[in-house]
C-alpha positions as CSV (number, residue, x, y, z in Angstrom):
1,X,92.0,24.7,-93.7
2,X,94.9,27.1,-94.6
3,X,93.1,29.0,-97.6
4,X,93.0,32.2,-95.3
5,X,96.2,31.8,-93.6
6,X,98.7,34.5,-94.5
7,X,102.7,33.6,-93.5
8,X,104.8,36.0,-91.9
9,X,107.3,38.4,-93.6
10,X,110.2,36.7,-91.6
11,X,110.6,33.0,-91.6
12,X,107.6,30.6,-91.6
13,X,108.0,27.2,-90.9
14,X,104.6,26.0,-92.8
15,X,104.5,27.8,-95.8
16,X,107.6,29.5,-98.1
17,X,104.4,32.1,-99.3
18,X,100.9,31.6,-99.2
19,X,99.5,28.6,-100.7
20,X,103.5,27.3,-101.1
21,X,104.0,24.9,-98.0
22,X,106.8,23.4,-97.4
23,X,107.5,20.2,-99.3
24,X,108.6,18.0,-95.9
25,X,105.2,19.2,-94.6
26,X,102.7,17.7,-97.4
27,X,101.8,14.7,-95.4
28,X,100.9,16.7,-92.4
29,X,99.1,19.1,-94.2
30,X,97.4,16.5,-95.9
31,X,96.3,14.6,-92.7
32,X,94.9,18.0,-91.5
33,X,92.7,18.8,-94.5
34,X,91.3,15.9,-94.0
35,X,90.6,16.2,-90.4
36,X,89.1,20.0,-91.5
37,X,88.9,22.9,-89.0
38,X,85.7,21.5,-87.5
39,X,87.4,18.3,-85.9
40,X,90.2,20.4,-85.1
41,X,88.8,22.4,-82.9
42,X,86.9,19.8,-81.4
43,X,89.9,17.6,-80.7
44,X,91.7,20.6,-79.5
45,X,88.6,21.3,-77.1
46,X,89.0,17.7,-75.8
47,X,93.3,18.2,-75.2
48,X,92.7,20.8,-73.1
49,X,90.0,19.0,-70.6
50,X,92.9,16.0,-70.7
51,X,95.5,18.4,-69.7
52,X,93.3,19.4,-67.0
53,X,92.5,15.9,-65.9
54,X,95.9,15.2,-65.8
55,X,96.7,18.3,-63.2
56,X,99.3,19.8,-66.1
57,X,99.0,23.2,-64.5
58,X,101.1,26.1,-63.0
59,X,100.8,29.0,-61.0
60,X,101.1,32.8,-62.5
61,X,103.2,33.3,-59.5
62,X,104.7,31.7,-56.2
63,X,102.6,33.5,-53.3
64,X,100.5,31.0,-53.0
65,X,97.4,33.2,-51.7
66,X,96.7,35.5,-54.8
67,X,98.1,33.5,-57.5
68,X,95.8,31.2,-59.5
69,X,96.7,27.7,-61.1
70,X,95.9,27.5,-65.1
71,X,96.4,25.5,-67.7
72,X,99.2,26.0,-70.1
73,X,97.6,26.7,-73.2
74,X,98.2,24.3,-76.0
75,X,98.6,24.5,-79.5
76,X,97.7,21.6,-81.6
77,X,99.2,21.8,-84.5
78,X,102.8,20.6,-84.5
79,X,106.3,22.0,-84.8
80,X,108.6,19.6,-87.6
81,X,112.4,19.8,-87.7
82,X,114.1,17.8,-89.7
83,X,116.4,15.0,-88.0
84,X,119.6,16.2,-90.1
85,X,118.7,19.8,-89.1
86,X,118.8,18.7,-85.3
87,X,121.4,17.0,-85.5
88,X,123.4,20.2,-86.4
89,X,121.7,21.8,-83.2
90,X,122.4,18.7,-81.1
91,X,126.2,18.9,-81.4
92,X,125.9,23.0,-80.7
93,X,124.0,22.6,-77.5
94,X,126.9,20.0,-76.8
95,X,129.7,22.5,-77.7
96,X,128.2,24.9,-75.7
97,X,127.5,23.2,-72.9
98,X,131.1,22.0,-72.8
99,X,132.4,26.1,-73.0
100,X,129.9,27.1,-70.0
101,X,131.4,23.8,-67.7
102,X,134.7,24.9,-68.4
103,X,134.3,28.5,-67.8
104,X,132.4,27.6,-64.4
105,X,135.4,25.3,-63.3
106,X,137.3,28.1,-64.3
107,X,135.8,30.8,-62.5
108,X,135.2,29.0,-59.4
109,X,138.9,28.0,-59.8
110,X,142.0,29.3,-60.8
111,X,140.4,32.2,-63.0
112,X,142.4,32.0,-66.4
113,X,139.9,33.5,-68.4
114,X,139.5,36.8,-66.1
115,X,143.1,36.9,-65.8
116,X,143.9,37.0,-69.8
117,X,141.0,39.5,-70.0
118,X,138.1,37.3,-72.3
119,X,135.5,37.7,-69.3
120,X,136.2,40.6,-67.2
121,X,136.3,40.0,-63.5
122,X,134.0,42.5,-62.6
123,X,131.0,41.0,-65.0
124,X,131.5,38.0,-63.0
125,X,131.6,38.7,-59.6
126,X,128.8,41.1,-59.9
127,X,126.6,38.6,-61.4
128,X,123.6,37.4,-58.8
129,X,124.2,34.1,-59.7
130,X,128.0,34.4,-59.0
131,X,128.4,32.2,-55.6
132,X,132.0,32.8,-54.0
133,X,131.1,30.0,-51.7
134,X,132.0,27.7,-54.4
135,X,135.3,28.6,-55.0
136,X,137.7,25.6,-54.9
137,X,134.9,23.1,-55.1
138,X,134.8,20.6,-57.4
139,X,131.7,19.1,-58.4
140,X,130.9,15.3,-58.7
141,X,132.4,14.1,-62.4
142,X,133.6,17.8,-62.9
143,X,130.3,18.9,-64.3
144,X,128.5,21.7,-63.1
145,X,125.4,21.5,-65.8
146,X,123.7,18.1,-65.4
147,X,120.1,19.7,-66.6
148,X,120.0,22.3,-69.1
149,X,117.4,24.1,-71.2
150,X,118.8,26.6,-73.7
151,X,116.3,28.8,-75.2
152,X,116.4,28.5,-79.3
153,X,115.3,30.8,-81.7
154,X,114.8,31.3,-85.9
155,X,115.4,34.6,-87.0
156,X,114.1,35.9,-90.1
157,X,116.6,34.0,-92.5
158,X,115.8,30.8,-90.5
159,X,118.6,30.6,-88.8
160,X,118.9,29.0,-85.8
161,X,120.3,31.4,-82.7
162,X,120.7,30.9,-78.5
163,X,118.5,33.1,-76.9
164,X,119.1,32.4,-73.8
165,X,121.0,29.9,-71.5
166,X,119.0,28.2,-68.4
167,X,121.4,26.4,-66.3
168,X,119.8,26.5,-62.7
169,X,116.5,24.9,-62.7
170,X,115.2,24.9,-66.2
171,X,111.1,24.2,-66.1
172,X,108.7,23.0,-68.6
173,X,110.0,19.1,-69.8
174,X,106.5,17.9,-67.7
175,X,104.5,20.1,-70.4
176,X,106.5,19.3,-73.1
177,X,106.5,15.1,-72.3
178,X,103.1,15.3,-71.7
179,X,102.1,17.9,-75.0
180,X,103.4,14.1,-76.8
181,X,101.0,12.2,-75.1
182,X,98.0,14.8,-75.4
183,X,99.1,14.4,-79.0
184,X,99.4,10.6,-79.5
185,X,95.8,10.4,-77.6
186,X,93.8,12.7,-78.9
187,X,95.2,13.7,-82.8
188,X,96.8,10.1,-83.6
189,X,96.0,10.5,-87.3
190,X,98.2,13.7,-87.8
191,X,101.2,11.0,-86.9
192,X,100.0,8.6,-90.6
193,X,103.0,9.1,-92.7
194,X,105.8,10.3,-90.4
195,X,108.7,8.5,-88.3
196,X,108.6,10.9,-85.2
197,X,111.2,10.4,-82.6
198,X,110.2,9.3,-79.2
199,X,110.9,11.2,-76.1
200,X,109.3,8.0,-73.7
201,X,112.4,7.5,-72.4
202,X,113.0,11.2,-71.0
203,X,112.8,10.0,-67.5
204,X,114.9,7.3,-67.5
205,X,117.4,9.1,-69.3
206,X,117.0,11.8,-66.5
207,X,117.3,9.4,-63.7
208,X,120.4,7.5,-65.2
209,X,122.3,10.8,-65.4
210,X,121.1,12.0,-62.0
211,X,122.8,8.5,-61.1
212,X,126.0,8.8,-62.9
213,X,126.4,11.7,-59.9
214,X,127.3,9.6,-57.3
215,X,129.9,6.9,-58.3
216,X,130.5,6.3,-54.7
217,X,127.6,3.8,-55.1
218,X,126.0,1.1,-56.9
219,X,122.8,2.2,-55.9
220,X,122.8,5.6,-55.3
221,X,119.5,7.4,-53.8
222,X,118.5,10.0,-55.3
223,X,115.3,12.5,-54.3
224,X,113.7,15.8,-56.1
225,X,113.9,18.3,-53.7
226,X,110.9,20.8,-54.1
227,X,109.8,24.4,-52.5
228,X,106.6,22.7,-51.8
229,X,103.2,22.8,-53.3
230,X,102.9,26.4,-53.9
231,X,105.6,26.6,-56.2
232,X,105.1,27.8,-60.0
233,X,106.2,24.7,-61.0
234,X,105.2,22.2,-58.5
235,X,103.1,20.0,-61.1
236,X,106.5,19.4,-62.9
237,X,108.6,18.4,-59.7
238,X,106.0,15.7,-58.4
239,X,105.7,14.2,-62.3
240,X,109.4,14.1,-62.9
241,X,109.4,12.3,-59.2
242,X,106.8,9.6,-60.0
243,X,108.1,9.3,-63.8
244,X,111.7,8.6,-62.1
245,X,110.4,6.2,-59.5
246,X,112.4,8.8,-56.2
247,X,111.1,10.5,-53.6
248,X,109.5,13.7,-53.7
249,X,111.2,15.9,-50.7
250,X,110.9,19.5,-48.9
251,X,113.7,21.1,-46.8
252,X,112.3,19.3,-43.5
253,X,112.6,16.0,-44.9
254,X,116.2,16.0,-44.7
255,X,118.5,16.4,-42.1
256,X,122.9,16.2,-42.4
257,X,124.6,14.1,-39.5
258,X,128.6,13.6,-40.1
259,X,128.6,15.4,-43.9
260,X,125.8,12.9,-45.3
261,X,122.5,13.9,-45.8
262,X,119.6,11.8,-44.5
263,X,116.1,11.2,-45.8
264,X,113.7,11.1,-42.7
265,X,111.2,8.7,-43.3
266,X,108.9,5.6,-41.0
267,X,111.8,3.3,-40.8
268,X,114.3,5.9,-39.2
269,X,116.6,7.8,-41.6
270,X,118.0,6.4,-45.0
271,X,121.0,7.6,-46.5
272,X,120.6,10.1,-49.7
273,X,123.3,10.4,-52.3
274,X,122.0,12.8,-55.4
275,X,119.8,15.8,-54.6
276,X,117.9,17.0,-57.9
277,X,116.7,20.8,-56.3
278,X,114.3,23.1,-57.7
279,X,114.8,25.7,-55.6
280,X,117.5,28.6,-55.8
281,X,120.6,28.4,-54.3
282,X,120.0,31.0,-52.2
283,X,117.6,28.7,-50.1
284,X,120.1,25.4,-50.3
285,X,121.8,25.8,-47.2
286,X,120.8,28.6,-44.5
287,X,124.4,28.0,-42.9
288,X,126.1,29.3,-46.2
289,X,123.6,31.2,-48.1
290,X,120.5,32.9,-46.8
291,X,120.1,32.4,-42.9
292,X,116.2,32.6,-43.2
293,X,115.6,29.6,-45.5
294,X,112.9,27.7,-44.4
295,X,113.3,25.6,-47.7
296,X,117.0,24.2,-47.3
297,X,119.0,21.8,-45.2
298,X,121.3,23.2,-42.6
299,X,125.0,21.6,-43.1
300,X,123.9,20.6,-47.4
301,X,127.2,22.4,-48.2
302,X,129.1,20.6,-46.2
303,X,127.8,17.2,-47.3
304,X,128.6,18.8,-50.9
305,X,132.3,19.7,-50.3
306,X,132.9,16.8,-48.7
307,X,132.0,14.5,-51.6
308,X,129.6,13.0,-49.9
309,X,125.9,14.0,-51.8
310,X,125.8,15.4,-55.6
311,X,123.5,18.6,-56.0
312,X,121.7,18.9,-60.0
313,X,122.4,21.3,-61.0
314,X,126.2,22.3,-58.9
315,X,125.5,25.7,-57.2
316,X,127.0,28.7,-58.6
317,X,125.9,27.8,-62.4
318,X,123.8,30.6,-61.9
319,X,126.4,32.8,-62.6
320,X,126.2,31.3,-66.4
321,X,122.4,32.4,-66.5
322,X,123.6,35.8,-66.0
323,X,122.1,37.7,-69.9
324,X,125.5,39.7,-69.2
325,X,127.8,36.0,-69.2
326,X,125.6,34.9,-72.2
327,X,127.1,37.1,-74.3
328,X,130.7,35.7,-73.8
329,X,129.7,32.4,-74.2
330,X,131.4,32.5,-78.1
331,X,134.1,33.8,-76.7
332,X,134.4,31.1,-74.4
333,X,134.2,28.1,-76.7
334,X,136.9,29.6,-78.6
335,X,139.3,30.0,-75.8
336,X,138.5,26.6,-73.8
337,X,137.8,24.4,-77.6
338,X,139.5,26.7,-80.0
339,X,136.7,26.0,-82.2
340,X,133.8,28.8,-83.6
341,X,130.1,28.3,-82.3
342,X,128.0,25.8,-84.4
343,X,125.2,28.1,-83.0
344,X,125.8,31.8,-82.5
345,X,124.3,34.2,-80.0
346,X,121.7,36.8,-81.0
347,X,123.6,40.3,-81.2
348,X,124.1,41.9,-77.8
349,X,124.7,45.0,-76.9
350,X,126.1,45.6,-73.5
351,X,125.0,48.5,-71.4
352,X,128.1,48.0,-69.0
353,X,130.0,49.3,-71.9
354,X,130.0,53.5,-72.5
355,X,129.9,53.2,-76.2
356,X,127.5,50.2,-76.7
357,X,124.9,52.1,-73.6
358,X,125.3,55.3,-75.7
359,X,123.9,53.1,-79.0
360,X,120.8,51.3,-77.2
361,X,120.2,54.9,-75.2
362,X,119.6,55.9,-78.6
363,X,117.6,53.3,-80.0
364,X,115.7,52.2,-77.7
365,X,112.5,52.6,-79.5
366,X,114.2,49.7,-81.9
367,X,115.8,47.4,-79.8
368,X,114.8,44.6,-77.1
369,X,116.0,45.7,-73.6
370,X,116.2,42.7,-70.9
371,X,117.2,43.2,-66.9
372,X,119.7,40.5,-66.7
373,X,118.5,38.7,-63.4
374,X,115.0,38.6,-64.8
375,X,113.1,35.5,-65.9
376,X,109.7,34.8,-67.3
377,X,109.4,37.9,-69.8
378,X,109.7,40.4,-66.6
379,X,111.8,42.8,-66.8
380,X,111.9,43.7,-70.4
381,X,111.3,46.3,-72.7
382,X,110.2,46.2,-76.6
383,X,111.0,48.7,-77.9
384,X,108.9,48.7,-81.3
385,X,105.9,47.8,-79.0
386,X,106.9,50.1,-76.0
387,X,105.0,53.9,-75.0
388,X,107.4,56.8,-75.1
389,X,106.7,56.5,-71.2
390,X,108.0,53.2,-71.3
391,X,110.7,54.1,-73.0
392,X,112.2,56.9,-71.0
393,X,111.6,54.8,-67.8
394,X,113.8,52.3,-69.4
395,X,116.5,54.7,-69.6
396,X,116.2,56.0,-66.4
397,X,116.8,52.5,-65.1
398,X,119.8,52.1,-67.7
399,X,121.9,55.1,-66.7
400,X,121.2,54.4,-62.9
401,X,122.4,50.6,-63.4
402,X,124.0,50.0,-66.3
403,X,125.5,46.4,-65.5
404,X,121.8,45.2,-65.2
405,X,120.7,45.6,-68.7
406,X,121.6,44.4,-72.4
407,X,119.9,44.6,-75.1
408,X,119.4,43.2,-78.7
409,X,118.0,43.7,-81.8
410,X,114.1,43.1,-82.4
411,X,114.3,40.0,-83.7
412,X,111.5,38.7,-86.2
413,X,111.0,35.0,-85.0
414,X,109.7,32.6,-87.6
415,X,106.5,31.5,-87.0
416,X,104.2,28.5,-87.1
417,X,100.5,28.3,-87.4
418,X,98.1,27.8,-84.3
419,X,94.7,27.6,-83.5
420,X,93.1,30.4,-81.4
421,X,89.3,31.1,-81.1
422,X,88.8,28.8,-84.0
423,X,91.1,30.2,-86.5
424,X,94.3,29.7,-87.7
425,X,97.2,32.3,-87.6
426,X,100.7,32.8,-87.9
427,X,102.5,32.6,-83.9
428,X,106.3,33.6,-83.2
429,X,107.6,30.2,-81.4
430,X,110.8,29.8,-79.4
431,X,112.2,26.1,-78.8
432,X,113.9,25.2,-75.5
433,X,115.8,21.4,-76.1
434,X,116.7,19.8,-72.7
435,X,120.3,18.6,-72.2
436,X,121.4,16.1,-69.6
437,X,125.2,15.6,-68.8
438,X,126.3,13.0,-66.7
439,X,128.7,10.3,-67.8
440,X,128.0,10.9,-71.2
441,X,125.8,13.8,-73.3
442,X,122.3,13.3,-74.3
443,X,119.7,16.2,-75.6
444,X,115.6,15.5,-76.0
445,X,114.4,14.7,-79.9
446,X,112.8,18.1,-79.9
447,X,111.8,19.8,-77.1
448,X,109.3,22.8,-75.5
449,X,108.1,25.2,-78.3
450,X,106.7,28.0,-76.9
451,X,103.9,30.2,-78.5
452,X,103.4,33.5,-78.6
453,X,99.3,32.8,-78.8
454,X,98.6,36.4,-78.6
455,X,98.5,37.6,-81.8
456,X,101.1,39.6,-83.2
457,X,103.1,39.1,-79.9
458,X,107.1,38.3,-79.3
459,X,106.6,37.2,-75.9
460,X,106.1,33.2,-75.7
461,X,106.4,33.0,-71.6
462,X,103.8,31.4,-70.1
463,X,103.7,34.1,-67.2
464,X,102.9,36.3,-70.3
465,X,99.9,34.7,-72.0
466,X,102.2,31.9,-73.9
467,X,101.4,28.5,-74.8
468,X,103.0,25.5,-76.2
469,X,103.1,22.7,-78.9
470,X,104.2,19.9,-80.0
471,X,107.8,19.3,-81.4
472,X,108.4,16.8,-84.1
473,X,111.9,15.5,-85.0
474,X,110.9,13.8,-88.5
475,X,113.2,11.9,-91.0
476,X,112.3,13.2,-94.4
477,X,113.7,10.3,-96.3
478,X,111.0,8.2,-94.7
479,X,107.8,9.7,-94.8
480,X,105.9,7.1,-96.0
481,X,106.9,4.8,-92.6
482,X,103.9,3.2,-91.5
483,X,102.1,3.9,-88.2
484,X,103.3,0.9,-86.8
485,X,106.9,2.9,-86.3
486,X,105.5,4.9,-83.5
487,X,105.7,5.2,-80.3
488,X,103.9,2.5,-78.9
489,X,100.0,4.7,-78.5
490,X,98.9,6.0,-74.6
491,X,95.9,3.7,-74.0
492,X,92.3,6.1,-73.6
């Protein structure tokens, strides 16, 4: 199946060289030459008409009228870490997760790290996500992050870097539970040999920490509030509602009396005590943020301040999103944990800064350029890949707004083979682990890798012809575990 495949000169997470695979992947490997690239494709054929039945789709974009729903492309062949590896990686995302919490209590309060000069006051309060609303609030438990999804990458070495921090409403755990059970059904015998860790439990996990939100009550009620149906991600808010067992909710299904916020419904109105939003913050309340917000609920805030509803994630965590905030974050978990990063940043180069914009300005043609506020693979510039039109656009737009841009080198990501048009190449992947922070810390065995499916391409969003695959956290001391150690098998 492999005899044509050629690695990647950076890092590939198969193979060491051609025909050398990696020793923890032998049983794989072996499962798959025996399927052979026939039943393969087959099989893979047959995943994506059960994604489709299942309605795993998403939108390229929010209008509604001219965007189209797809399928996220998926990749069949999986993605193995091993479990000591991630367990290096779990207790990073922790450590960082702690620094950013901090730093937002920080910000939003007394301000020590502006004031000793770590974070600048200007980078933060001329971040789009900074919120000055939420200054003096303090968030149910003290957390701000309940849901996270940091963006990891390999570089070239193989070692493990943040790419990017998502703290507002991180998307894609629907695709990447359900890329398991697409998996399980339709490839079970690529599973022989292996002890993979489950990620069933996902949405209980999710629930219980959406719970831990509102100590106030022994039952607390919690809903998903969602944009509605024409939302990107509108597939992934009404699974996570009926995985959870809550109530799937728009704006006008809640209304605030007395600083509680009701659920209208055809036994009168029923008290709500955790709000899980997917949408912006900008749209949470139109009394505090935008006055035209038809997706909202007039007088949320003041249920919020009042201690009388939790909101996952806290407004204002946006302002840790911000590309310009991400590079501070090492900076931050040495001055809030006096301790260095278990995972570092990639190198950043800030175009607020004279001397660093003068740098990129003149290497642009070898150096990633991303718009801070941008999402999705908008908004960015590569420069190996890029026109010289491209290019001196980009520095137009960098000398006009200087605060809006960073940039960072062009990073080789490793790569993992997938299966496109029938054959099998090398793909630059991403991995995005999903953290959940209530009254304790949990992150998912694995998580969403993304796949940069067109060939020779850096760019793994799905907006930007990206797909996924399966993540496998594998003990290597017990590959021979039977089948029977499973997850218990999605009935056909």
């Amino acid at each position: 199946m492999f005899a044509h495949y050629r690695p990647s000169q950076g890092y590939d997470e198969y193979f060491s060289a051609a025909d050398q695979p990696r020793a923890a992947l032998s049983p794989l490997l072996s499962s798959l030459g025996r399927m052979g690239i026939d039943q393969l494709n087959s099989n893979h054929a047959a995943a994506a008409a059960l994604l489709k039945r299942l309605g795993a789709t998403f939108r390229l974009n929010d209008s509604g009228s001219t965007g189209g729903e797809r399928i996220l492309p998926f990749d069949p062949l999986p993605r193995l870490i091993a479990a000591q590896e991630w367990e290096r990686l779990e207790r990073g995302l922790f450590q960082r997760l702690q620094a950013i919490d901090l730093f937002l209590a920080d910000v939003y309060g007394p301000g020590r790290i502006m004031a000793d000069g770590v974070v600048p006051r200007e980078d933060v309060e001329s971040s789009q996500g900074w919120r000055p609303q939420m200054q003096g609030v303090t968030p149910p438990l003290g957390r701000w992050c309940h849901i996270s999804g940091l963006d990891l990458v390999r570089d070239g070495n193989g070692t493990w870097r943040v790419l990017e921090d998502n703290l507002r409403c991180p998307s894609g755990v629907a695709y990447f539970l359900e890329n398991r059970r697409v998996m399980k059904r339709i490839f079970p015998s690529l599973f022989a040999g292996r002890t993979v860790q489950p990620i069933d439990n996902y949405a209980s996990r999710l629930l219980r920490t959406l719970q831990d939100l509102a100590p106030w009550s022994d039952a607390p009620k919690v809903v998903l509030l969602t944009p509605g149906v024409f939302n990107s991600a509108y597939f992934e808010h009404s699974y996570l509602a009926q995985q959870m067992g809550i109530e799937l909710v728009e704006g006008r299904d809640l209304v605030c009396e007395a600083d509680r916020v009701w659920m209208r419904s055809t036994a009168g109105l029923a008290p709500v005590d955790v709000i899980y939003r997917r949408i912006d913050d900008d749209f949470l309340d139109p009394a505090v943020f935008r006055s035209d917000s038809m997706l909202g609920v007039r007088g949320l805030m003041g249920a919020f301040r009042a201690g009388r509803v939790a909101i996952a994630n806290a407004p204002g965590t946006g302002v840790a999103d911000d590309k310009l905030i991400y590079a501070y974050v090492p900076e931050m978990i040495r001055y809030y944990l006096d301790q260095e990063p278990i995972i570092e940043n990639v190198p950043t180069y800030l175009c607020s800064r004279q001397d660093e914009r003068a740098y990129v300005l003149a290497h642009l043609d070898e150096l990633v350029v991303k718009s801070v506020a941008e999402a999705g693979g908008y908004g960015m510039l590569i420069g190996p890949h890029a026109s010289r039109e491209e290019i001196a656009s980009f520095a137009a737009k960098i000398e006009a707004d200087p605060r809006n841009f960073i940039a960072q080198p062009t990073l080789e990501l490793s790569t993992v083979p997938s299966l496109s048009e029938g054959e099998i190449y090398p793909c630059h992947v991403d991995l995005r682990p999903y953290v959940l922070r209530g009254k304790g810390d949990w992150v998912t065995p694995g998580g969403l890798t993304r796949v940069a499916l067109r060939r020779g391409s850096l760019v793994v969003n799905s907006s930007q012809g990206g797909g996924c695959k399966d993540t496998w956290i594998v003990d290597e001391t017990s590959v021979e575990a039977p089948l029977a150690n499973l997850e218990d098998p999605i009935p056909c």
